[in-house]
Each structure stands twice: as structure tokens, then as C-alpha cells.
C-alpha positions in Angstrom: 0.0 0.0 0.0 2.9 2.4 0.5 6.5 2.0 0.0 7.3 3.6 3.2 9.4 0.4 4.2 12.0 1.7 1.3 12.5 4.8 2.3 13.0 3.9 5.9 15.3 1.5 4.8 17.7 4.5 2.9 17.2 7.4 6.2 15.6 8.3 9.3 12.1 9.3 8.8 10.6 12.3 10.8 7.3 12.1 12.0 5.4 15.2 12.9 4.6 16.7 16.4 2.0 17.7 18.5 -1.4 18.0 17.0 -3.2 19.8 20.1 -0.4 21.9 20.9 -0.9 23.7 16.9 -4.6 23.5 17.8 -4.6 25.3 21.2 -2.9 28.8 18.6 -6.1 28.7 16.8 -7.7 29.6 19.7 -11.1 27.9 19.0 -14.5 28.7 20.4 -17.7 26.3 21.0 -19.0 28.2 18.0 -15.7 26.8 15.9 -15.8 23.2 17.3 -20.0 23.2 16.5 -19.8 24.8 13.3 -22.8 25.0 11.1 -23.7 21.5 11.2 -23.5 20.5 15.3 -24.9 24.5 16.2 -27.6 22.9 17.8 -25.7 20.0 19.5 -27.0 19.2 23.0 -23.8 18.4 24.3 -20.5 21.0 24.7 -18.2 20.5 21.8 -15.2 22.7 22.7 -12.2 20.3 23.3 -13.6 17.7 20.5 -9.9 18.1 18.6 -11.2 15.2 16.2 -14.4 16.8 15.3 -12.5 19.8 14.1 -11.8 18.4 10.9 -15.3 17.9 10.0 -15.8 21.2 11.7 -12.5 23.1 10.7 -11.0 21.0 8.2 -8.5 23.8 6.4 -7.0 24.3 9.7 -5.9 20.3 10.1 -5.2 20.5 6.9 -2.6 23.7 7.3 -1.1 21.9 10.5 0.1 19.0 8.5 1.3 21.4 5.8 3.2 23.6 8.6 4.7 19.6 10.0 5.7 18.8 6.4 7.0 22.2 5.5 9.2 21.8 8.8 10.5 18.3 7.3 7.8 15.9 8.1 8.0 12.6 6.3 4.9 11.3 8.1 1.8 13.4 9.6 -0.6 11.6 12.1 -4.2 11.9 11.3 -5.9 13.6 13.9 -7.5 10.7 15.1 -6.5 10.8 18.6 -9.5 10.2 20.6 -11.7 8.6 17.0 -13.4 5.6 19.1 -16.6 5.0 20.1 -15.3 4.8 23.6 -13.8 8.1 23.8 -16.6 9.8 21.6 -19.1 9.0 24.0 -17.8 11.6 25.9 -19.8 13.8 23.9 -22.2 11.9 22.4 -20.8 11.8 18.9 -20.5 7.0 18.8 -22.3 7.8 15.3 -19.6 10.0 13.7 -16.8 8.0 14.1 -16.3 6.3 10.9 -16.7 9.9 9.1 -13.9 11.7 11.7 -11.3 8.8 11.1 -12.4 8.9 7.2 -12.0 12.8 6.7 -9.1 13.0 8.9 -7.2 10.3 6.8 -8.6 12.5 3.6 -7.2 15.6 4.8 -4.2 14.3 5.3 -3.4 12.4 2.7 -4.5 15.3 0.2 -1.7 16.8 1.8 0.8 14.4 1.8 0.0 14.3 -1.9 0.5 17.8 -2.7 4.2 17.5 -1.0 5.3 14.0 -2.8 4.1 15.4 -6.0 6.5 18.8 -5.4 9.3 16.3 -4.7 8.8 13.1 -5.7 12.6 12.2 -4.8 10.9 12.6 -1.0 7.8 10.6 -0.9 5.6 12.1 2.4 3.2 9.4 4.5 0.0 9.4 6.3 0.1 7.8 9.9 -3.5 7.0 10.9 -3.3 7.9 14.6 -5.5 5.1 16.9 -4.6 6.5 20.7 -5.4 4.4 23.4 -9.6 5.6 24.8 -10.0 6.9 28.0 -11.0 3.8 29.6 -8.2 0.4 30.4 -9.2 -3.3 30.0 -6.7 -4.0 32.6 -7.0 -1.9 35.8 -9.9 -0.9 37.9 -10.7 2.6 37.8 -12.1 2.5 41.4 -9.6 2.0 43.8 -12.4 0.3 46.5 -13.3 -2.5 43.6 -10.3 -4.1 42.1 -12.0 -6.3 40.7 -13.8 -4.3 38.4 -13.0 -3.4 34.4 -14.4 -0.2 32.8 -14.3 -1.9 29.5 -13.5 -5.2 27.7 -11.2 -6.6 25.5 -14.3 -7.2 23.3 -15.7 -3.9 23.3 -12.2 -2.3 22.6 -11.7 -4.9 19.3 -14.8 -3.5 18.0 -14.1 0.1 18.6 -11.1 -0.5 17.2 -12.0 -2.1 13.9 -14.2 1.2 13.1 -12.2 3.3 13.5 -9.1 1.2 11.4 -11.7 0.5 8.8 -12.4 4.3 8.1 -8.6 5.0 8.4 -7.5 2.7 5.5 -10.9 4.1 3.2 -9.6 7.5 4.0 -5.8 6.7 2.3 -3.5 5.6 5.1 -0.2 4.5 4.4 0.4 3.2 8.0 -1.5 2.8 11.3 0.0 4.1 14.3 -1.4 2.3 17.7 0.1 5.1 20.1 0.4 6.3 23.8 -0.1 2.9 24.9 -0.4 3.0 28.6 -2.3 -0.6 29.1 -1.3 -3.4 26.8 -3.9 -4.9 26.7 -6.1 -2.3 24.9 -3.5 -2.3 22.3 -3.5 -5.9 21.3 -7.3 -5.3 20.8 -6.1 -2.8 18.6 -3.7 -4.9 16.9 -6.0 -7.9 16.7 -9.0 -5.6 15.4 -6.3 -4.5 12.7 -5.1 -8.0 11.8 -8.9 -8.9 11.2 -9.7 -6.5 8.4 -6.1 -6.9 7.4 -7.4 -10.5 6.6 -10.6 -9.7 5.4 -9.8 -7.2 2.8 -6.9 -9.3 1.7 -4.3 -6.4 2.1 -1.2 -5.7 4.3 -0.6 -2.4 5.9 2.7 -1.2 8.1 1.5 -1.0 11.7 3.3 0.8 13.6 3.5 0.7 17.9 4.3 3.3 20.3 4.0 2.7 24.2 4.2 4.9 27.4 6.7 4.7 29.9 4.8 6.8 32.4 7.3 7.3 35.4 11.0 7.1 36.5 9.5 3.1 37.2 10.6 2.5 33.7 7.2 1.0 33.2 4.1 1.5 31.6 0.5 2.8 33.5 -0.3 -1.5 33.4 3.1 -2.0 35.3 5.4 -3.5 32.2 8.7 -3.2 31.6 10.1 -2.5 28.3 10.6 -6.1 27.9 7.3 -7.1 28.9 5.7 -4.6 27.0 7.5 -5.9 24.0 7.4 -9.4 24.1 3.4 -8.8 24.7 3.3 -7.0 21.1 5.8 -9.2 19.0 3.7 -11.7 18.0 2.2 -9.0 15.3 4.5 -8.1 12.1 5.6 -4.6 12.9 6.7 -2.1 11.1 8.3 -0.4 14.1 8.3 -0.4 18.1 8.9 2.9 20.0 7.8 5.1 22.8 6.1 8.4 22.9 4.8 10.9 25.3 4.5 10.8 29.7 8.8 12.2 29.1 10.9 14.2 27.6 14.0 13.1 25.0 16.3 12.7 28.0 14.2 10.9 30.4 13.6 8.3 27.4 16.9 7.5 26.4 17.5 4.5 28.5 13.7 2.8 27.6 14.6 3.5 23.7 18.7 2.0 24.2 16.7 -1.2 25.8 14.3 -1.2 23.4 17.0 -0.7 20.4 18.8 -3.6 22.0 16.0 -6.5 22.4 14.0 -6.0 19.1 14.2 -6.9 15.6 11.4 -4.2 14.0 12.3 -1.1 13.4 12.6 1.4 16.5 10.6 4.9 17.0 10.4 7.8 19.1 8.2 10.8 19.7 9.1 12.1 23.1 7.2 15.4 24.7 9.2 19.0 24.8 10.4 18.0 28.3 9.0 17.4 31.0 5.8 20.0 31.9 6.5 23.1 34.1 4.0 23.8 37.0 1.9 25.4 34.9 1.2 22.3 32.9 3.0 23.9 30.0 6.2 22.7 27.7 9.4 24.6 27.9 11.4 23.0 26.1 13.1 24.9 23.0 13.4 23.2 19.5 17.4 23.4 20.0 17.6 22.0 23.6 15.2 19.1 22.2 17.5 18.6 18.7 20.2 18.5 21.5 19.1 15.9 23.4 17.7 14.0 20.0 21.5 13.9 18.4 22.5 11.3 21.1 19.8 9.2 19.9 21.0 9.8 16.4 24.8 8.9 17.6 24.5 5.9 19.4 22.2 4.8 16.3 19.0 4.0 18.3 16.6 5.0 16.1 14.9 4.6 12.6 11.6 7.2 13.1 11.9 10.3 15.3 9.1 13.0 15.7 7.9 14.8 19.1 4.7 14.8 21.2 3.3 17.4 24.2 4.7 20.6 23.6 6.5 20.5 19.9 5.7 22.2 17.3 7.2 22.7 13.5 10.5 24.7 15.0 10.9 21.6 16.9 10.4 19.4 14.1 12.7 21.3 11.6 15.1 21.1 14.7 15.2 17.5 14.6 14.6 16.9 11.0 17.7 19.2 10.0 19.8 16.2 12.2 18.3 13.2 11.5 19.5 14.1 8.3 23.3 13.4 9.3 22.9 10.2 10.3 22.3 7.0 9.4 19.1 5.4 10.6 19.7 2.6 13.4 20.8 -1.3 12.1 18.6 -3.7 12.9 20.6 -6.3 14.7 19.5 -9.7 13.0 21.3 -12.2 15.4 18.7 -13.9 18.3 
């Protein structure tokens, strides 16, 4: 479907940064999130990032230009929150398939107009499938252990909507990120293997999980090991980490990670660690900085940023990258 396992083959490929954090400048009101269609919406919209391109389209469509401009090889889709599960938060279960759909279609129309300026420099859509605001393997109330929000059921079929509308919209690859519990990303990865096998086709599928604390673990309580013998049963494109830290605090997860697996490694760390404030201080230098040891000690093969960055910070990172030669995968067991 895409022959983005070439090109990552030849250099380091740069994925984009933070979609909210490009959002938040536009400064949208309720009456922006509703637009003409959803003015009469019972519920309150504002905040519904994946509604805004149905609602606001040319501005998702200008942040991926802005990403690829910067040196993007891959945009996400702004599919972040583009389940039923995390939908229901405002009511919206029945728009699903048309947010993932015209996400990936805004996108890709983009990508399109950037590999046709420079074919030599093909540019890839990345369908974004976060991980819902619910987990199939902790209790959310602390007095009932025992009890699951959700189950693995439910998540498969969620799942399999949304990665159905993605691939109809013109993915290239699908991007199961911010994993902080496992086990709602292998019913992401089985819901993708099942329309993989029912529409006969094979699509790159890429993983990226959460370390969440100085625990070296993810929210579930796995290791990097864990986490990745849990998702290697699934042909991966890649296998990488994104989010909960910045570039320095992820260094060690990404040299275990580097060291243990045979796919392809990726990273898309935050800009730094949050300031009291809940904000991101972390300059597009300082981050290209801390991304060049990656680069030297060869641990990566995709690199883009997450909280906080923003094209500076991409063009940063891409204008790097560049120098060096994408990590070796290690073939020996």
C-alpha cells in the first residue's frame, strides 16, 4: 500500500509533532468546534480536537502542511480520541467512521500535494489510533479491584471502526500510540489484523507505548521487555515510545528497546517534561540536542515529538536526523 518500508530503509524518517499543541494557537470557540452543522448539538463540543476536521478541516489541513513544510516525512491523522469509547464523551458514537475517514482524507491530500512537489521525498500518512480513555486491565475505582471499565471485546470492535475508516480515507500506515495498558493495544492490533485478513491487504502498523514514570514502566506495570514481548507476535513495522517524558528521560527505555528487538525502533518524546503550569518549555534546540544522542548511538529509525512540539521543533530534529544513518537492525537472536 505504500512503500514507506523503502524509504525507511535509505534514512531516518521524521514524523510530525504535537497536534493539540498547533490546535490550542487557533484559539477555537464552542461556535468553531460546533460549526454550522453541530450549532444545535446538546452536548458541549469545545475540546472535541477530532471533530474539528469535519468542523474546521483547512486548519488540520494547514497543520500537517506547517509539519511537512518543517521536514515531516509522516503526519498523524488527527484521530486521537476517534473511538466510540472516547466519543461518547460527547455523544458523537455515530460519527466515528466519518472523523477517522476525513481525517485520513485531509491528510493524505496533503501528503500528496508535498510527494508530488518532490517526488525524490515521498511524504506518509500515519492513521493515529490513541489508546480511549478507559483500560481493560486496571480498575478505575480503587475500592473495587475487581472491576473493568471496558473489555477486550468492546475495545476490538471500537477499534476495527475506526481502522476500517482509516485505511478508506488513504493511510499509508496505522499508528497504535500512547499505549499506557497493553492490553487495549493488542485489541487494537487484533481488530487491525482482522480487516487486514478480510480485505486481503497488508498495511505497516506501527507501535508506540508509554513509559509513564521514573518506574521505567508502563501505567499496566510492564517493563520495556514485557511490554514488547506482549506486542511481538504482530508483524511490525516499528516499536517505539512516545509521550509521559521528555527526550532525555527516554533515552535508556529506547537503548533497551534498540537492544532487544528486531522491528524497526521509534520515538516521539514530549518537549520535556511539563512546568508547574502544565506547559512545555522546552526549545526546539535544547530538544535537537538531546535527539542527536539518539542519532549517535544509532538507536533510532523514526523520530518526531509529542506534548509541547511544534514545527520549529520538528525542523530542529529533521535538519539532524538528516546526518545520520538510521539505526541497524541487529539480525542475530
Amino acid at each position: 500500500m505504500s512503500n514507506i518500508r523503502e524509504e525507511i530503509e535509505k534514512r531516518i524518517l521524521v514524523l510530525d509533532g504535537a497536534m493539540g499543541t498547533m490546535l490550542q494557537r487557533y484559539d477555537f470557540s464552542e461556535e468553531d468546534f460546533r460549526g454550522e452543522r453541530f450549532k444545535d448539538y446538546p452536548t458541549s463540543l469545545k475540546g472535541n480536537n477530532d471533530l474539528l476536521s469535519i468542523t474546521q478541516p483547512q486548519a488540520i489541513a494547514e497543520v500537517h502542511r506547517l509539519y511537512f513544510e518543517a521536514g515531516a516525512d509522516i503526519v498523524e491523522t488527527n484521530t486521537f480520541s476517534g473511538t466510540t469509547v472516547a466519543m461518547a464523551d460527547y455523544q458523537m458514537e455515530d460519527l466515528v467512521y466519518e472523523l477517522n475517514y476525513e481525517s485520513a482524507k485531509i491528510a493524505k491530500q496533503v501528503a500528496n500535494e508535498f510527494t508530488k512537489a518532490n517526488p525524490e521525498k515521498p511524504r506518509f500518512v500515519a492513521g493515529s489510533i490513541g489508546p480511549t480513555n478507559k483500560t481493560a486491565s486496571m480498575s478505575p475505582d480503587v475500592n473495587k479491584p475487581e472491576y473493568r471499565a471496558i473489555t477486550f471485546e468492546e475495545l476490538r470492535i471500537a477499534y476495527k471502526e475506526q481502522v476500517e475508516a482509516l485505511i478508506d480515507g488513504g493511510v499509508d500506515v496505522l499508528l497504535v500510540e500512547t499505549i499506557f495498558d497493553t492490553l487495549n493495544a493488542k485489541a487494537a492490533l487484533f481488530a487491525i489484523e482482522e480487516v487486514k485478513e478480510e480485505r486481503q491487504i497488508d498495511i505497516p502498523i506501527m507501535v508506540s507505548g508509554t513509559i509513564t514514570d521514573a518506574s521505567g514502566r508502563t501505567l499496566s506495570g510492564q517493563t520495556v521487555e514485557a511490554f514488547l514481548t506482549s506486542i511481538s507476535h504482530v508483524p511490525l513495522l516499528s516499536v517505539g515510545f512516545n509521550c509521559a517524558l521528555g527526550a532525555e528521560q527516554l533515552k535508556p527505555y529506547l537503548q533497551r528497546l534498540s537492544y532487544e528487538t528486531e522491528f524497526y525502533t521509534s520515538a516521539h518524546p514530549n518537549a520535556g517534561l511539563p512546568n508547574a503550569f502544565g506547559e512545555y518549555d522546552q526549545s526546539a534546540i535544547q530538544m535537537q540536542e538531546l535527539i542527536e544522542d539518539y542519532l549517535k548511538d544509532g538507536l533510532i529509525n523514526i523520530i518526531g515529538g509529542c506534548c509541547g512540539t511544534n514545527p520549529k521543533h520538528i525542523q530542529a530534529i529533521a535538519e539532524v536526523a538528516k546526518n545520520y544513518k538510521p539505526r541497524q537492525i541487529n539480525i542475530e537472536v
